[in-house]
Structure formats: structure tokens, C-alpha cells
C-alpha positions in Angstrom: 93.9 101.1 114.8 95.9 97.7 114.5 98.7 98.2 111.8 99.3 94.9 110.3 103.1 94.9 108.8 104.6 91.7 108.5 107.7 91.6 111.1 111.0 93.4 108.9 114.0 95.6 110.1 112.9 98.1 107.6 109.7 99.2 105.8 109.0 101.2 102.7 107.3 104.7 102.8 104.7 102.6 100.1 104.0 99.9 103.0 103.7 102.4 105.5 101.2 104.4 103.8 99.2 101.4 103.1 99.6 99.8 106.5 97.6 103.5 107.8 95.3 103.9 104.7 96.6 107.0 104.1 98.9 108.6 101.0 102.2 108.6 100.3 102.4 112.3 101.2 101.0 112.6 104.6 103.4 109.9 105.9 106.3 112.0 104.3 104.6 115.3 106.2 104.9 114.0 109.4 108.1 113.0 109.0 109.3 116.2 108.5 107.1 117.9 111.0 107.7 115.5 114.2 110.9 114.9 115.3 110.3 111.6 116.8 110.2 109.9 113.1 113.7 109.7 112.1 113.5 106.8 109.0 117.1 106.1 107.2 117.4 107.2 103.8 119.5 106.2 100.9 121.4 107.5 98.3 118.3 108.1 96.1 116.7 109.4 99.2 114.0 106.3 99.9 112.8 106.6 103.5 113.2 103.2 105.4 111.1 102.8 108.4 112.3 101.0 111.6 109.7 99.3 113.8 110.0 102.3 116.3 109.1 105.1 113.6 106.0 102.7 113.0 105.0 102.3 116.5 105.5 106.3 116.7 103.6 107.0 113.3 101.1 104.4 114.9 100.3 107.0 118.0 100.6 110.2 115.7 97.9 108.7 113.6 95.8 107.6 116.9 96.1 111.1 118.1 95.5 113.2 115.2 93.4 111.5 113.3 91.2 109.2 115.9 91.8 111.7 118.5 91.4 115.2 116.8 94.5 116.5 117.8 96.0 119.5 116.5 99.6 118.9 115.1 100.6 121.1 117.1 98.7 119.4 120.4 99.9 116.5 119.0 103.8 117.5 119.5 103.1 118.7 122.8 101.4 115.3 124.0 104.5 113.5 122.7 107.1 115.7 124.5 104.9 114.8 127.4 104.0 111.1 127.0 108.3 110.3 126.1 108.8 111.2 130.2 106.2 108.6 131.0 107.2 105.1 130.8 104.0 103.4 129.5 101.0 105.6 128.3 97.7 105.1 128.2 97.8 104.6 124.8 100.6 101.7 124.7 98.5 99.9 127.6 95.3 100.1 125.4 97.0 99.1 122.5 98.8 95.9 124.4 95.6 94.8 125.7 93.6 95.6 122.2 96.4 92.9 121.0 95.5 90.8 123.4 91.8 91.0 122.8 92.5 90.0 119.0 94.5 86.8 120.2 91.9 85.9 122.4 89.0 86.0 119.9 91.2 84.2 117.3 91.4 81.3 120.1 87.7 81.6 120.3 86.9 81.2 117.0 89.3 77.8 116.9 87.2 76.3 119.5 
């Protein structure tokens, strides 16, 4: 999945959502249940998302939802994919990325 947010410091739990296709209340689920998603909240309690709880939500949604994982899988493969340096999944996103550019260039000839 290609998550399409225009480049910010900070994104709304409303842009998030609708950047994944998914509700409101799943994105504030896995907040609380992975670790790895830490978003800044106000005073009224809005969650702001950082480019790096994207990038994580990104791979939570690739594995549980594309992948099947459990949530509980799903922790585990992220406790073991943080000591890697670059995962599978972060090389077949980059060149996913890479394939988009390239058919956009295709298209302009």
C-alpha cells in the first residue's frame, strides 16, 4: 500500500485514517496497543502524527491487514525487524516507489 500524505511535520488522526482507508478508531487502537506509535498530543488530547509513526502504522497495516498477521505476531515481527537495519519490507517499499516514478516518466514520453 502507497500512503499518499502530502509532506508535513505533523498529521491529524483524521488524515491518517483516510491516508489507510480505515476508521478513526482502528488507527487510535493501534496506538495504544504497539508501542512503536508514540504520536504527540495536546491539551485537548488530539494525536499528532510524525512521519515515523506513519511509516510504522504504514508496516502495521502491511502486516496485519495485507499480511494476516495476528496483532500479537505482528508485535513480535516488529521487536524483530527494529534489530535489522533494512527489512524486506522497507526494500520493497523503496523499490515500489521507484516503480511508480518510473511509470509516471513513461507515461510523459
Amino acid at each position: 500500500m502507497q500512503v499518499n500524505l502530502p509532506d508535513k511535520r505533523y498529521y491529524s488522526i483524521g488524515e491518517v485514517a483516510k491516508a489507510f482507508n480505515v476508521n478513526t478508531s482502528l488507527i487510535r487502537f493501534w496506538d495504544k496497543e504497539f508501542e512503536e506509535i508514540q504520536p504527540k498530543k495536546n491539551a485537548k488530547g488530539d494525536r499528532r502524527f510524525s512521519q515515523e509513526d506513519v511509516k510504522n502504522l504504514e508496516f502495521i497495516y502491511h502486516l496485519v491487514k495485507e499480511r494476516g498477521f495476528t496483532l500479537e505476531g505482528a508485535k513480535t515481527h516488529l521487536r524483530e525487524a527494529r534489530h535489522k537495519s533494512l527489512s524486506n519490507y522497507e526494500i520493497i517499499r523503496k523499490l515500489e516507489h521507484i516503480k511508480a516514478e518510473l511509470l509516471k516518466i513513461k507515461e510523459q514520453l
